[in-house]
Wavefront OBJ file of the C-alpha trace (Angstrom):
o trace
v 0.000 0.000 0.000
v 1.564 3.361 -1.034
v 1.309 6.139 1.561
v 1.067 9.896 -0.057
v 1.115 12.712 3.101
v 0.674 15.945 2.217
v 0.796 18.549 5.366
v -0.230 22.339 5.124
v 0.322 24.624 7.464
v -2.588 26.897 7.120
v -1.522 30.479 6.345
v -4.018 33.589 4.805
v -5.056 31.895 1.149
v -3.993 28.393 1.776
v -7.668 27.357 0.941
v -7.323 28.540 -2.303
v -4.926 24.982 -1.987
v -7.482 22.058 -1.172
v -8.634 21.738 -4.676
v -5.790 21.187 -5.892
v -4.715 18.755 -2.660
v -8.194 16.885 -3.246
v -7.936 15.011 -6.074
v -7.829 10.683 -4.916
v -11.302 9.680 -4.233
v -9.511 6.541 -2.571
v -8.425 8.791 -0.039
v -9.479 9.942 3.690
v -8.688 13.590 3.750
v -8.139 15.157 7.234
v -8.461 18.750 7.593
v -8.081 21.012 10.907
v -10.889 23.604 11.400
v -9.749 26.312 9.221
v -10.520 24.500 5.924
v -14.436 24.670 7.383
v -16.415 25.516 4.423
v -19.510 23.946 4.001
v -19.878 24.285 0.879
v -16.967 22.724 -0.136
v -17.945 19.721 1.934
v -21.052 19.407 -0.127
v -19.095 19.638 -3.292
v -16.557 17.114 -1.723
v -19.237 14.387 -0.523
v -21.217 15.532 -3.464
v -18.558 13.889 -5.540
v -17.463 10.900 -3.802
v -14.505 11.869 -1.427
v -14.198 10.690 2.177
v -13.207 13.462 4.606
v -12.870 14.142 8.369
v -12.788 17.672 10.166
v -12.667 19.036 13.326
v -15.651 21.462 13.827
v -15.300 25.016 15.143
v -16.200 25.325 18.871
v -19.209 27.795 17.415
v -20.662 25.502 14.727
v -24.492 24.995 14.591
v -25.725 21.493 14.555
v -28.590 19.929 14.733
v -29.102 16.345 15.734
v -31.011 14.030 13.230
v -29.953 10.948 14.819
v -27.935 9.628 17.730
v -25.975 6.090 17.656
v -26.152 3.444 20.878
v -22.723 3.305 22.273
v -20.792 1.058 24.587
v -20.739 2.234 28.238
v -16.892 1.705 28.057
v -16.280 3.476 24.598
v -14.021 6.415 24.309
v -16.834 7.699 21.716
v -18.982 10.423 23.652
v -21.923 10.844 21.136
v -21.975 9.510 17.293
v -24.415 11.654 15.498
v -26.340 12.009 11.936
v -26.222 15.774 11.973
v -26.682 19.035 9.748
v -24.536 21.531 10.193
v -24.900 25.263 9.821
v -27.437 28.181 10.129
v -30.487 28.484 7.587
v -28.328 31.312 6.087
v -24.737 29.634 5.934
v -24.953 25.827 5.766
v -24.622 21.907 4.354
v -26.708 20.912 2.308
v -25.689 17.265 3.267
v -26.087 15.339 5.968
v -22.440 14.210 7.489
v -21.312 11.795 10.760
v -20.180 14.021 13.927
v -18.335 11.969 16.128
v -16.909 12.995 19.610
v -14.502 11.385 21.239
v -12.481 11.583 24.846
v -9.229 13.967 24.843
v -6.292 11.512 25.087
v -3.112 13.086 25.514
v 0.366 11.150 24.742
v 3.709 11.137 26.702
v 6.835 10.374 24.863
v 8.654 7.793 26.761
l 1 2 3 4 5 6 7 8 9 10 11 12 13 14 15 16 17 18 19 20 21 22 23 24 25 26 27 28 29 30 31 32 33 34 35 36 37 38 39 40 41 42 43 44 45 46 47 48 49 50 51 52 53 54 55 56 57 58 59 60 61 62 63 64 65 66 67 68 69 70 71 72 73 74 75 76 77 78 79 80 81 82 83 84 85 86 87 88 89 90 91 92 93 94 95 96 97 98 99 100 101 102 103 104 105 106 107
């Protein structure tokens, strides 16, 4: 299996990147929060890529569904959601997962 990582360290325009980044529909693509555009996302799932993103602490989402979960699962909710305001969201539906904080020490 052939492993292609491409890191971006966001700076003013770098969005203007992802299309050009975006381009393996084979691939997961993980972005940080300040690649958030929903529309893109639509366009994105729209067309067949798999994606993962963390949300901005201020994002509006509203809960279609809500997954069972183990009581010993590090998953805190697993959600069908829409995201967005009536005047600046999805269009699709996406997965919104939380999970615990687990921090690493280097040994």
């Amino acid at each position: 299996m052939d492993d292609l990582q491409h890191r971006s360290f966001e700076k003013e325009h770098d969005r203007s990147q992802l299309e050009v980044m975006v381009d393996d529909k084979e691939c997961m693509y993980v972005f940080d929060r300040g690649y958030l555009d929903y529309e893109r996302f639509d366009r994105m799932t729209d067309e067949g890529y798999f994606f993962l993103s963390r949300m901005r602490k201020n994002a509006v989402i509203r809960e279609l569904e809500a997954f069972k979960l183990p009581e010993d699962s590090d998953v805190i909710s697993d959600q069908i959601v829409l995201i967005g305001t009536t005047q600046n969201r999805a269009e699709n539906i996406f997965r919104l997962s939380l999970t615990k904080s687990h921090r690493f020490k280097r040994e």
